[in-house]
C-alpha positions as CSV (number, residue, x, y, z in Angstrom):
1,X,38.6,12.6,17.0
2,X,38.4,15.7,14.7
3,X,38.9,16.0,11.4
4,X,42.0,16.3,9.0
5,X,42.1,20.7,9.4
6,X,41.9,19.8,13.2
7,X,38.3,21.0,13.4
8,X,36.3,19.3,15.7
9,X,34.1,16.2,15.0
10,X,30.1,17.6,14.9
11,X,28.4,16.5,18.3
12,X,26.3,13.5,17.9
13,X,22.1,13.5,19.3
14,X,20.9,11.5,21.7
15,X,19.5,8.8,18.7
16,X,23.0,8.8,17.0
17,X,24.5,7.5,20.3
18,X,21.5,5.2,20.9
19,X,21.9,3.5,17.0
20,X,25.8,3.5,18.1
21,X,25.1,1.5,21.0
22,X,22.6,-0.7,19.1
23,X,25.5,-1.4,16.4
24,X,28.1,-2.4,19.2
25,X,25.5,-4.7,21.5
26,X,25.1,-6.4,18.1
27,X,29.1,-6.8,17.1
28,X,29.6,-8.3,20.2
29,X,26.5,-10.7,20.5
30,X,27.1,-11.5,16.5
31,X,31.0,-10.7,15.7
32,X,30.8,-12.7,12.6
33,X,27.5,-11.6,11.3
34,X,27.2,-9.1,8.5
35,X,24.8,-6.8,9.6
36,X,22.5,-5.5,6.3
37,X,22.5,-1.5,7.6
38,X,19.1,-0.5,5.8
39,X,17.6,-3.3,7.7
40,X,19.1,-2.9,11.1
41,X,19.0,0.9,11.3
42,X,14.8,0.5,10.7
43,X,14.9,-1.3,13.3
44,X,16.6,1.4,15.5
45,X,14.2,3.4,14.6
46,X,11.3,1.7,15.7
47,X,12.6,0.9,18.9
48,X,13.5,4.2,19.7
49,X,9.7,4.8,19.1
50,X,8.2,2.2,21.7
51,X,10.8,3.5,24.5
52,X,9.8,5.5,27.1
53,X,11.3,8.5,28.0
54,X,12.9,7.2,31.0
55,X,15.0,5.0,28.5
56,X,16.0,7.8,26.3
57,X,17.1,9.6,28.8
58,X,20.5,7.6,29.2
59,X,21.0,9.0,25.1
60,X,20.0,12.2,26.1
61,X,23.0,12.6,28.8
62,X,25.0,11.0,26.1
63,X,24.3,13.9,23.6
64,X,24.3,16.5,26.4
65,X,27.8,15.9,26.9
66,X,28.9,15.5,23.7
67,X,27.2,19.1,22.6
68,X,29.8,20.6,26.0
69,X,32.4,18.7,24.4
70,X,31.8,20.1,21.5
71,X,31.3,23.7,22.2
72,X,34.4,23.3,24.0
73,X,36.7,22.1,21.3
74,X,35.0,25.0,18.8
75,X,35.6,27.8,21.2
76,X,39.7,26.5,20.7
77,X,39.2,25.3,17.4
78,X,41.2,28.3,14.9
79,X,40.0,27.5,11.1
80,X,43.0,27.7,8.9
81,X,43.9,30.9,6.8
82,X,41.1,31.1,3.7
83,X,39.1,28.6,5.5
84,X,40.0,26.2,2.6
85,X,42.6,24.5,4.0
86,X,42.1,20.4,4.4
87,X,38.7,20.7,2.5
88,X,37.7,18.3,-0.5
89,X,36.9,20.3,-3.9
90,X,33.4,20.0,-4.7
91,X,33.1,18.3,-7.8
92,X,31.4,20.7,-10.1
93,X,27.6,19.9,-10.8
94,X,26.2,20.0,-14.4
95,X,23.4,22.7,-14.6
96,X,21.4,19.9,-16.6
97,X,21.5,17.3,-14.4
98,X,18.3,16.5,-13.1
99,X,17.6,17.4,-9.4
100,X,17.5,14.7,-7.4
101,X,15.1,12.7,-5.5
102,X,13.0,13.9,-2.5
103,X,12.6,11.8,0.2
104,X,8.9,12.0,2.0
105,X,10.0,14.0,5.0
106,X,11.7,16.4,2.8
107,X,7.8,16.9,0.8
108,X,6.3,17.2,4.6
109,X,8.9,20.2,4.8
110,X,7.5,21.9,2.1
111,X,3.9,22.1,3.0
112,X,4.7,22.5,6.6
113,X,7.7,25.6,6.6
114,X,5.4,28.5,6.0
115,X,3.3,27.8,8.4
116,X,5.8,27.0,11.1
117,X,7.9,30.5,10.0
118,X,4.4,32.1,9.8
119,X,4.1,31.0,13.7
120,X,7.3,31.9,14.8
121,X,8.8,34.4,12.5
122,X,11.8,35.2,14.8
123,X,13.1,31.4,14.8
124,X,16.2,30.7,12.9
125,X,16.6,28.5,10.1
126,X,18.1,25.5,12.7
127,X,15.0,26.1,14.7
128,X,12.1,25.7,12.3
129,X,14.0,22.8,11.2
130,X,13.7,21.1,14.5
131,X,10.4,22.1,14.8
132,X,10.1,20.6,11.6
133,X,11.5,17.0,12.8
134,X,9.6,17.2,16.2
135,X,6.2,17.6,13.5
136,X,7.4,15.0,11.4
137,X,7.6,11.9,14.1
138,X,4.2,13.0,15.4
139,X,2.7,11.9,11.9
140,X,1.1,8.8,12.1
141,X,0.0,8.4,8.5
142,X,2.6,9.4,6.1
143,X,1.7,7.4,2.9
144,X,0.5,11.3,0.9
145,X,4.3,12.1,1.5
146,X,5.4,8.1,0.4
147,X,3.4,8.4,-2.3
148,X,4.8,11.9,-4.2
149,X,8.4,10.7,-2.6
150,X,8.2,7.5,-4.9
151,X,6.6,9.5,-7.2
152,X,9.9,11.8,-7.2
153,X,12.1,9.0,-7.4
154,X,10.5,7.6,-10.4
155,X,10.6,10.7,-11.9
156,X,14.5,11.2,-11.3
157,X,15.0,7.9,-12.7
158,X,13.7,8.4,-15.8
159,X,15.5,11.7,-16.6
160,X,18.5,10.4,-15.3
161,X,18.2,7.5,-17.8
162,X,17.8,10.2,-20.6
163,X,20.5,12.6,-19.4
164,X,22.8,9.7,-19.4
165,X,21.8,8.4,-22.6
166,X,22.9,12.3,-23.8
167,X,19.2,13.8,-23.9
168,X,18.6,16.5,-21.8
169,X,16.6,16.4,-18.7
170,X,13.3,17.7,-18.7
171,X,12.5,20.9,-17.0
172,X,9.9,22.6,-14.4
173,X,7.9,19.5,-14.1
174,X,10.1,17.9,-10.3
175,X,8.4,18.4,-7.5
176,X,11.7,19.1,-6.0
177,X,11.7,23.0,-6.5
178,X,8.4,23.2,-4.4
179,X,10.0,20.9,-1.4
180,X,13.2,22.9,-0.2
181,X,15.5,20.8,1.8
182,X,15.7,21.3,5.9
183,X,19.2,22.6,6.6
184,X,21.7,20.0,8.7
185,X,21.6,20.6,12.4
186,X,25.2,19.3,12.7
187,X,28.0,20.4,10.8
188,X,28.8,16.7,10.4
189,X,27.8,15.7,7.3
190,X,28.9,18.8,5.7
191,X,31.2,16.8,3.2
192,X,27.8,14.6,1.9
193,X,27.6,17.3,-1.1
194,X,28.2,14.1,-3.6
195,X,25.2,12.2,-5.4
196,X,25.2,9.4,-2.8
197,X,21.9,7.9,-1.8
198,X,19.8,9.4,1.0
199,X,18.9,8.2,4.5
200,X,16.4,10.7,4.7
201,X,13.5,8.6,5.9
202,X,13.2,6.4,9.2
């Protein structure tokens, strides 16, 4: 199903469908059991890990033809005049906010992206950032990037308490101007843009 402008729904990977599968095996085993998401999508997450590549590979077909079915529907799809049309207004951000919270894969980014553009200077912006994620599973000790993102989210804390209480927020001291976010591979969550918490981290 698309969206309200008619434009297609963003094609779903191969974990999306396998966490969408999880969620349904559960809702029919448990129907009347309220399923705490934070908890249940870690562990997705860690399943998905310890299963072999034989197992993923039902997922995989999943995304495969959801990408055709997408690609399809986009070479039909004709954006509406001004390319405004059916879009939500961005609420306008306050210059003085303070920036938000980095989660720990989004500091792995930042020490990581030079060296990967360095490798592969050609890639586009879509492809260092799967490169990115592909870099980021194969860590197997990521308490230096847990560490500054709780760090982060202490910091954001505090000057959110004081911009709230009227102060301004402190400036050139967040860590988040050094970490640049990875850009979304599907155009799917492009109408996140509001302060909502992050799922940044399995």
């Amino acid at each position: 199903m698309g969206r309200k402008d008619g434009k297609p729904r963003g094609r779903m990977s191969s974990y999306a469908f396998f966490v969408q599968t999880c969620r349904e095996e559960h809702k029919k085993k448990c129907p009347d059991e309220n399923v705490v998401f934070a908890e249940f999508t870690k562990k997705c997450a860690q399943k998905w890990k310890e299963m072999s590549a034989k197992e993923k590979r039902r997922f995989e077909e999943m995304a495969e033809r959801d990408k055709s079915r997408y690609e399809k529907e986009m070479a039909n799809y004709d954006p509406p005049a001004g390319g405004s049309a059916g879009k939500r207004k961005k609420r306008a951000k306050d210059p003085s906010a303070p920036k938000r919270a980095l989660s720990a894969f989004f500091f792995f980014c930042g020490d990581e992206r030079p060296e990967v553009r360095a490798a592969h200077p050609e890639w586009s912006v879509a492809e260092v950032a799967k490169e990115l994620g592909k870099r980021w599973e194969k860590v197997t000790n990521k308490s230096k990037y847990e560490a500054r993102a709780e760090a982060d989210k202490a910091r954001y804390a505090k000057e959110m308490e004081a911009y709230r209480g009227g102060g301004a927020a402190p400036k050139g001291n967040s860590p988040a101007k050094k970490a640049k976010a990875p850009p979304k591979e599907s155009d799917e969550d492009e109408d996140d843009d509001d302060d909502d918490d992050e799922d940044d981290d399995e």
